[in-house]
NUPA-472365 format. One record per residue (C-alpha): residue in three letters; x, y, z. Coordinates in steps of 0.25 Angstrom, whole numbers, padded with zeros to 4 digits, always signed. Layout:
ALAXYZ
...
REM end
This chain:
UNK+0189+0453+0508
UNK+0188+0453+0493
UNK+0178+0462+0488
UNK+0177+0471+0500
UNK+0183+0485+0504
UNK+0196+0488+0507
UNK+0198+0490+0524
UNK+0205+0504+0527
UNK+0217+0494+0534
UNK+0218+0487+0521
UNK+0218+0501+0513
UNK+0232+0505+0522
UNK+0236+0491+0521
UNK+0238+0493+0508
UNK+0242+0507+0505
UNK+0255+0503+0515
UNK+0257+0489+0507
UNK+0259+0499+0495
UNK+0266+0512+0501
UNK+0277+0499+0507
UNK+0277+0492+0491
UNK+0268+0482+0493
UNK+0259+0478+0478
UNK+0245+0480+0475
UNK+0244+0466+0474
UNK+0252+0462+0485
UNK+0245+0469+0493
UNK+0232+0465+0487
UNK+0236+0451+0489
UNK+0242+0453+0504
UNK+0227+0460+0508
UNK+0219+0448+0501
UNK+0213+0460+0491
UNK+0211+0461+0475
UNK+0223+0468+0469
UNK+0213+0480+0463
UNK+0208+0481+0476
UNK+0222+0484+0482
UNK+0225+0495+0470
UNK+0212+0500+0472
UNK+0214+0505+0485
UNK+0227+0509+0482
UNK+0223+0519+0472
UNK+0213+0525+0484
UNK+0217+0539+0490
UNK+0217+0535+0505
UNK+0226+0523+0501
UNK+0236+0530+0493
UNK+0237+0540+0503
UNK+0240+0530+0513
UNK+0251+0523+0503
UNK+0257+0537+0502
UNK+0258+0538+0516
UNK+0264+0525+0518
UNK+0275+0528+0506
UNK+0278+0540+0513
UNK+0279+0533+0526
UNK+0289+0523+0521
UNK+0297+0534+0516
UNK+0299+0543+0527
UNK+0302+0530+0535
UNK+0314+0526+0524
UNK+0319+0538+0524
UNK+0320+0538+0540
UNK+0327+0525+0538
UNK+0336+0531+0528
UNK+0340+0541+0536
UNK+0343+0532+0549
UNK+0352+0522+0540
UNK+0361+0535+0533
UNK+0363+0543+0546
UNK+0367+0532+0552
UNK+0379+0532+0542
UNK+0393+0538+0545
UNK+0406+0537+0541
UNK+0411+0524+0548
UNK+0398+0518+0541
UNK+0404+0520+0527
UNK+0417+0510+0531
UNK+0407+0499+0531
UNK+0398+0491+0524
UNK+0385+0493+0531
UNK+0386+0509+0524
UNK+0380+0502+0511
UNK+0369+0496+0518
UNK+0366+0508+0526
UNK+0366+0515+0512
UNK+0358+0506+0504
UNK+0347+0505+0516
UNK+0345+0521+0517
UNK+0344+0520+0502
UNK+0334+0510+0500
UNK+0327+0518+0511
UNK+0329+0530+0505
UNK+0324+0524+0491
UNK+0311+0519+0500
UNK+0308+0532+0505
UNK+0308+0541+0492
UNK+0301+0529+0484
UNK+0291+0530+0495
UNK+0290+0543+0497
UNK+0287+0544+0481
UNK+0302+0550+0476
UNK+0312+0545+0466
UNK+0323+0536+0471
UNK+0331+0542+0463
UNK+0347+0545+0469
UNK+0348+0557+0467
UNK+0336+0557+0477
UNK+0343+0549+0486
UNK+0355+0554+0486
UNK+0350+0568+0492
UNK+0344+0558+0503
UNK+0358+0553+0508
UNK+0364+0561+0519
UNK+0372+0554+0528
UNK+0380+0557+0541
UNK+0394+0552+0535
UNK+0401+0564+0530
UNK+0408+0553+0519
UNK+0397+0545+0513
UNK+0389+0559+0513
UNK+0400+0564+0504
UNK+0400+0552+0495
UNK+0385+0553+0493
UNK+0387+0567+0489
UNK+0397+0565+0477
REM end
């Protein structure tokens, strides 16, 4: 495959590698193509328009899985130790979702995220 043309399959391939974290290199080394080859297609309209689209993809998703993990919290939930895990998960998620869909990760961002359906961790969040 050296020396030849990048196949449309390969071009997607690689533009959802990137948009999901995935090197220039490594994926150049997980194709079997040249490094500059990879970067090359990556700086190609279509492909960034299809790692945009991945990246937005991801995020819409972690920020559906966020929302699941913290409506599902109440207040018997914050009597046991599974609440921290709970938290934690929706905020990776949530981290996910804004650094995919090109925010900051800021927490002040974050914090505006959290809603919950527990009238006391809502409060705490709030202070």
């Amino acid at each position: 495959m050296p020396g030849s043309h990048l196949t449309v399959t390969e071009k997607l391939e690689i533009a959802a590698l990137f948009a999901d974290g995935v090197s220039a290199y490594a994926i150049a080394k997980r194709l079997g193509r040249d490094y500059a080859t990879v970067t090359s297609a990556l700086k190609t309209e279509d492909v960034t328009k299809h790692v945009r689209a991945a990246q937005e993809n991801i995020g819409l998703k972690c920020i559906e899985i966020s929302d699941r993990i913290l409506s599902g919290v109440c207040d018997a939930d914050i009597e046991k130790a599974p609440l921290q895990v709970k938290l934690v998960s929706a905020g990776i998620a949530i981290d996910k979702a804004r650094l995919s869909l090109g925010l900051t990760t800021d927490n002040v961002g974050v914090a505006v995220t959290v809603r919950t359906n527990s009238p006391r961790l809502q409060a705490l969040l709030d202070e």
